[in-house]
N, C-alpha and C positions, 0 to 999 in steps of 0.2 A: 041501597044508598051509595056505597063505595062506586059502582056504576054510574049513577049522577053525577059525583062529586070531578069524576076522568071525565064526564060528557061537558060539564061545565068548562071544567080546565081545558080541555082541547077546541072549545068554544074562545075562551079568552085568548088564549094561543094562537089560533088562526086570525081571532080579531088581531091580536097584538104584531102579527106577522103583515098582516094588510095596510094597519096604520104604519109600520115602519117603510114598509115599499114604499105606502104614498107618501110617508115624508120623504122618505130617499129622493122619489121622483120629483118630490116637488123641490126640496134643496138641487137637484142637478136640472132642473131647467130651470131655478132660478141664476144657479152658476152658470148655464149654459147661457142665457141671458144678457148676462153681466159681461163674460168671455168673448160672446159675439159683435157687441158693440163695435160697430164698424168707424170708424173717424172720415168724416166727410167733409168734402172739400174741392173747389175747383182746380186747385194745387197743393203741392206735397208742403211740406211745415214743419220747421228747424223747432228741437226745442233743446235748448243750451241749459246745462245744469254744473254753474260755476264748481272747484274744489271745495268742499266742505260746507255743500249744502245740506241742511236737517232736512230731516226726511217730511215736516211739515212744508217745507220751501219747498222741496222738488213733489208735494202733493199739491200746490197751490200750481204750481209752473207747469203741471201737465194738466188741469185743470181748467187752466185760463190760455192754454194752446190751441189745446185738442178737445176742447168741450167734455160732451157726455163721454167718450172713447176715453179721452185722458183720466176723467175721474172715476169711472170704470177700472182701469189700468192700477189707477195708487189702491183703491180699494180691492183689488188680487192681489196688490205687493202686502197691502198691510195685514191683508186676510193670511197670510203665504207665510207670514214672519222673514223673510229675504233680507238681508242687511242690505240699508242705502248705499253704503259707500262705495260700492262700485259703479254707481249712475255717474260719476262725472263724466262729462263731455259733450257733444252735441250727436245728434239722431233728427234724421232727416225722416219725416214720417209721411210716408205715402198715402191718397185716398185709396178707401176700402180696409187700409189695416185695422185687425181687428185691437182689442182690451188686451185681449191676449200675448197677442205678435208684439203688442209696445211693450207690456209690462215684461216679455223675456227678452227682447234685443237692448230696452235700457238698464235691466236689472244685473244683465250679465254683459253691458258695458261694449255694446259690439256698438263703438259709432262708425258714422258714416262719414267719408273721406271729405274732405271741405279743398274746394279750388281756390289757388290762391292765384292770381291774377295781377301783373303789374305791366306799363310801359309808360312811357314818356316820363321816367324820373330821372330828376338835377340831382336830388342831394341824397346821404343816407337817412336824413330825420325824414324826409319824403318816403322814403322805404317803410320805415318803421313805421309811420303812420298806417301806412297801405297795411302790412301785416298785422297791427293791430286793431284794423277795424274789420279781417277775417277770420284770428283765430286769437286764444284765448291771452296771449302773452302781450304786453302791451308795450307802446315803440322806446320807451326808454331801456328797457330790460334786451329789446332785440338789439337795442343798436351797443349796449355793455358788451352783450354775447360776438355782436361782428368784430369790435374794436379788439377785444382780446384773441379769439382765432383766427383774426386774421394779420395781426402783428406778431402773433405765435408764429404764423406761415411767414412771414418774414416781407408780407405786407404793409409797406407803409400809409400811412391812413389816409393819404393823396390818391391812392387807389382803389380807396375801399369799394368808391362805388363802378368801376370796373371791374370787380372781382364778381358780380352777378349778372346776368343775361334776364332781359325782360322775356316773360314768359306764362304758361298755364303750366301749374304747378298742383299737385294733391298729395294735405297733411292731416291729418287729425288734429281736431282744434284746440286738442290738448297737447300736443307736441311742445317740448320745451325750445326756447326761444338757440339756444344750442343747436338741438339739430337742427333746424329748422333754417341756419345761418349756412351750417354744415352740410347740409342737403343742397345746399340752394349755388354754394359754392363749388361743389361736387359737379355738377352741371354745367357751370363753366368751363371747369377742369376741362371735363369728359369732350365741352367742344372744340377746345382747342388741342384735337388731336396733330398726332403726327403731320399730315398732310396740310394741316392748318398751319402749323409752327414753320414747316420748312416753305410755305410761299412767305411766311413773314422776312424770312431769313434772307432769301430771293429778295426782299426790298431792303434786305439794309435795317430791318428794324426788329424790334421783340413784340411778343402778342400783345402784351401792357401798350408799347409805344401806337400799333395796330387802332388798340379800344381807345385811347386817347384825339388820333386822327378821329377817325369813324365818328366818337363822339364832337366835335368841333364840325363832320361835316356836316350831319344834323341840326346844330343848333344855324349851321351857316347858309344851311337851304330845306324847304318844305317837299322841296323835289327830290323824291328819292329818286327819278335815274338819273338827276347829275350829283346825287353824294361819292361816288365811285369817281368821276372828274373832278371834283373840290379833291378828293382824298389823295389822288393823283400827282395833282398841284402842290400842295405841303410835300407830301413827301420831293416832287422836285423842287420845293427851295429850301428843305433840309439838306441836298445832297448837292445844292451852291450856294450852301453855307449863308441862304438867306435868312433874313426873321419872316416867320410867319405870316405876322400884320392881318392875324385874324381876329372881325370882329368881336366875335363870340366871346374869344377869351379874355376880351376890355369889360364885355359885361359882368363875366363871369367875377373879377376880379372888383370891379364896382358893385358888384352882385345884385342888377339891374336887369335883368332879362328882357324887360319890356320895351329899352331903349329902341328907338326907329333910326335915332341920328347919334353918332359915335363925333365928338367933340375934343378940341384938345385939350380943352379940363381933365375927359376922360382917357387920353392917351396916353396923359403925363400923371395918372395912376403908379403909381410902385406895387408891384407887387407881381412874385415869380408867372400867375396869369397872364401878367399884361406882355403877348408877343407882341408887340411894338418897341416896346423896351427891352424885355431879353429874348438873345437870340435860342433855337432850337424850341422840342414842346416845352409844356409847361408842365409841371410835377405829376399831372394827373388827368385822366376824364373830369372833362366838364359839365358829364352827364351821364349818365346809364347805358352805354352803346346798346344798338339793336345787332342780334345776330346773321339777320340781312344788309346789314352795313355795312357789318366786318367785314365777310361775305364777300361783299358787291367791291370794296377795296382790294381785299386779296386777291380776287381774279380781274382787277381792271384792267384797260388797256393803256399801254406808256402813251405819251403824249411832253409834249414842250411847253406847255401852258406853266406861266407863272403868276397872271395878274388874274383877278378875275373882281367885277362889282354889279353891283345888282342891276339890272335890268332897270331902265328909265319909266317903263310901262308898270313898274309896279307888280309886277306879274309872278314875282318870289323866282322866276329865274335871274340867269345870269351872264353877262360878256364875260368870256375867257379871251386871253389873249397872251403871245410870247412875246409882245413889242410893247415897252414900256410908257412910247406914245401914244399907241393905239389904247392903253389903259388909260391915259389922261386926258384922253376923249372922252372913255366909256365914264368915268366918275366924275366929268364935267358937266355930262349928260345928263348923270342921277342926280346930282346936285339942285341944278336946275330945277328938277321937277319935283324935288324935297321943298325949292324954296315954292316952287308954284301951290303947291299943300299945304303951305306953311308947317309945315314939322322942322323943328328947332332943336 
């Protein structure tokens, strides 16, 4: 009997050993299963997980991203016990990643760098907007963060928006709007190096004064290779103590950008903007300068040109000229062909 009772037991034993394997096996392909879930997709997919999301938001959010992948993914976090709080930010999710790859690169917070991208910006609430339709901080909060370090920098807020250069830019979408001012202003810094500064210096002017031209020649032609001859120009009726009598800065000052015809309504504007009325620049960029414009200024070539009006053809160039009747031809001529359009 004692013999039966060891052949039974080592009977149950082996049974008990075989069902545990098969469970094992079957719990690890069905983990294997779960793990593998690949996320498909004909392109990669941001999923953005704001500050102080519950851990049911960022299982709905990876969910309703990433489909089967993504609910795979919360269901290892929440199998895993992993505290949520370190998912904030954004994760750029590649096809073919598995359940797996998401739930360790969001869990432990590795996001993926986010570009930040801007040109053709007038003003700094335009800034702010553009950074806050990239990254997580929003344009009121960026533009608090510019006004404060960059008056700290001894930045007056007539420059603020020449204190950044248009550019491709990468921040984690969680960056605080701080660095993010401070990164961005760093980069300016950094190009207006040495070699930069002393061709300014070479014209008579400061980098600020530089980005102010540059910006005016822009708004004053669509032609970048004659922004380097507009920029030219100012700087020589800066240094014969002429006024400007640049359109841009009538608009800028009216805060009219769309204007086609500059009228004496708008000439007899007040306001430090309007070169017509005062002489030398005006307090600040009128726009965003591009670092090609600088650029194309700093190394232009001198010239005698003081008048310059827009081409009669409409064509966004321009007559330059050093003889003050030969300008009151050229703007005779635009005239004309303003009133033949009827633009008023």
């Amino acid at each position: 009997m004692p013999d039966s009772k060891k052949q039974k037991s080592r009977k149950y034993s082996a049974v008990a050993a075989i069902v545990l394997v098969l469970a094992t096996t079957a719990v690890w392909f069905a983990y294997s299963s779960i793990a593998n879930t690949k996320y498909r997709s004909d392109s990669s997919t941001w999923v953005f997980i704001p500050q102080g999301s519950t851990p049911q938001q960022i299982t709905d959010s990876l969910r309703a991203t990433l489909g089967k992948a993504g609910e795979k993914a919360a269901l290892i976090w929440n199998l895993s016990g992993t505290d949520f709080k370190s998912a904030h930010g954004a994760y750029r999710i590649e096809n073919g990643t598995s359940a797996m790859a998401i739930y360790r690169t969001i869990s432990r917070g590795h996001q993926s760098p986010v570009r930040l991208t801007f040109n053709n910006i007038r003003t700094l609430s335009q800034l702010g907007a553009r950074v806050g339709t990239q990254l997580e901080t929003d344009s009121a909060s960026f533009m608090h963060a510019a006004d404060s370090i960059l008056r700290a920098k001894g930045i007056p807020a007539a420059g603020h928006i020449g204190a950044f250069l248009p550019d491709t830019y990468e921040f984690y979408w969680t960056d605080t709007p701080e660095k993010v001012v401070t990164r961005l202003h760093a980069h300016q810094q950094a190009f207006w190096n040495t070699e930069r500064t002393l061709k300014a210096t070479d014209l008579g002017l400061t980098p600020g004064q530089v980005a102010t031209i540059a910006s005016i020649a822009e708004e004053e032609t669509n032609n970048a290779a004659e922004r380097a001859t507009v920029g030219r120009l100012y700087i020589n009726r800066i240094h014969r103590g002429m006024p400007l009598q640049a359109d841009p800065t009538v608009k800028f000052a009216v805060g009219d950008f769309s204007l086609r015809r500059i009228t004496a309504r708008h000439l007899a504007v007040e306001s430090p903007y309007n070169t017509y009325r005062v002489n030398g620049l005006p307090p600040g960029p009128i726009r965003m300068p591009e670092a090609k414009t600088i650029d194309a200024i700093l190394n232009s070539k001198p010239h005698n040109y003081v008048f310059m009006c827009a081409k009669e053809d409409m064509s966004g160039r321009h007559n330059f000229t050093s003889s003050a009747s030969q300008h009151m031809q050229n703007a005779a001529r635009y005239r004309e062909a303003l009133n033949r359009r009827g633009i008023r």
